[in-house]
N, C-alpha and C positions, 0 to 999 in steps of 0.2 A: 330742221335738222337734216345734214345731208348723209352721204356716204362715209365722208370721212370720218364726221363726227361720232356715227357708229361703231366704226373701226379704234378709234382712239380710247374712246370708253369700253370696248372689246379688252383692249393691250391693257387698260389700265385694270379692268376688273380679272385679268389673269395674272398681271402681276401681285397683287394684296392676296387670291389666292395661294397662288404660289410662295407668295411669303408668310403666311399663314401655314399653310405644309410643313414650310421647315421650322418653324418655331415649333410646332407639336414633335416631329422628327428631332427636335436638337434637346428638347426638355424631355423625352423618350430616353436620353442618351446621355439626359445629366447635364447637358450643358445648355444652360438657360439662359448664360448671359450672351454668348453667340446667339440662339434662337430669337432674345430680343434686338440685339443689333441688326438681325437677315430683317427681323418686320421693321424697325423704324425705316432701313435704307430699302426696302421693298415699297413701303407707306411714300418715302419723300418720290424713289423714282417714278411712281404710281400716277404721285400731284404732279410731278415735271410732265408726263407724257395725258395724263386725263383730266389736268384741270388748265394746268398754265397756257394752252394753243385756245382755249377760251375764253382768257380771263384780257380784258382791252382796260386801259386804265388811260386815254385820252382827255383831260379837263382843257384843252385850248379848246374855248370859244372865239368866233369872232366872223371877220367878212373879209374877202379880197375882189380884187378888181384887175379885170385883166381881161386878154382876149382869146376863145377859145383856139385853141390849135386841132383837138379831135377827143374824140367821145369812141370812146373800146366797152366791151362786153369784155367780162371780168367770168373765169371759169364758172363759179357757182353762181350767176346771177346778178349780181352787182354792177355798176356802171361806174368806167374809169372816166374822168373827164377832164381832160388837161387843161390848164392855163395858162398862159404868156402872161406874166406880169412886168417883166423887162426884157428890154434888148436882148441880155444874155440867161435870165431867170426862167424855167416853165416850173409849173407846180401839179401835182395829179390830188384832186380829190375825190371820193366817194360818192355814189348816188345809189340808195336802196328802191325810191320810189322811181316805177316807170313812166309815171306823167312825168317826174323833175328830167330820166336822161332824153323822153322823145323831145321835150324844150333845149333841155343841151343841144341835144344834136341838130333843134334847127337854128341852136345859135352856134356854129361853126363859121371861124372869119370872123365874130362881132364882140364886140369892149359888154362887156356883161357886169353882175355883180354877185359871189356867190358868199351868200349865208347859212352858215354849220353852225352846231352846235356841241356837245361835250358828250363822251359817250365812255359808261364808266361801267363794269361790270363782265358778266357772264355772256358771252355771244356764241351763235352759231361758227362755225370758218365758213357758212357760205353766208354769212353778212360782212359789213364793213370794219375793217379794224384799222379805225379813226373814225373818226367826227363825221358821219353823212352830211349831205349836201341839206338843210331841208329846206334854203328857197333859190331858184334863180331869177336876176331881174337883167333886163334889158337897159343899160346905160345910154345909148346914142338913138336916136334916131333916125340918122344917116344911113341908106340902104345903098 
């Protein structure tokens, strides 16, 4: 859990307060059916801002092959690592583990092969949203 994640569940737990305020406030005043409309639409913007920047729903598995082009450090920790799969194609995938980006990065320049997996649920925003990397292999042997 980083900063931000903090922050978001901060914004989202003032808003259900807050929406909760005026439901009491509007039923105080008779009007109950507005009170309940300010909490459903306080309740959905709530899930918009403290659940959905969480919520990764990724199911492609698979493997591609291609040649690294460069390996970036990603704000919260994460490693970016591009691939050249054609002429005019690059691709960027994820890497959470630091053993998988120190091997990216010494495979810069070289035909690789990288294996992800499916990543479905509740995540930090300083982890990957998509499919991390979890194997790199070595295709050529040609140095």
């Amino acid at each position: 859990m980083n900063w931000l994640d903090i922050i978001l569940i901060i914004i989202a737990s003032l808003i259900i307060i807050a929406s909760l305020v005026g439901l009491i406030y509007m039923c105080t005043e008779e009007e109950i059916g507005y009170g309940i409309g300010s909490l459903f639409a306080g309740l959905v913007f709530a899930f918009l801002i403290g659940i959905a920047p969480f919520l990764i729903l990724d199911k492609a598995q698979g493997s591609t092959i291609g040649t690294v082009t460069s390996v970036d450090k990603n704000f919260f920790g994460t490693t970016a690592i591009y691939v050249k799969t054609s002429e005019t194609t690059q691709e960027e995938y994820c890497i959470e583990n630091k053993t998988l980006s120190i091997t990216a990065n010494s495979f810069i320049g070289k035909s690789i092969k990288i294996t992800y997996g499916t990543r479905v649920g509740l995540y930090s925003t300083g982890k990957c949203h998509q499919a991390p990397v979890s194997k790199i292999e070595r295709i050529d042997s040609n140095e």
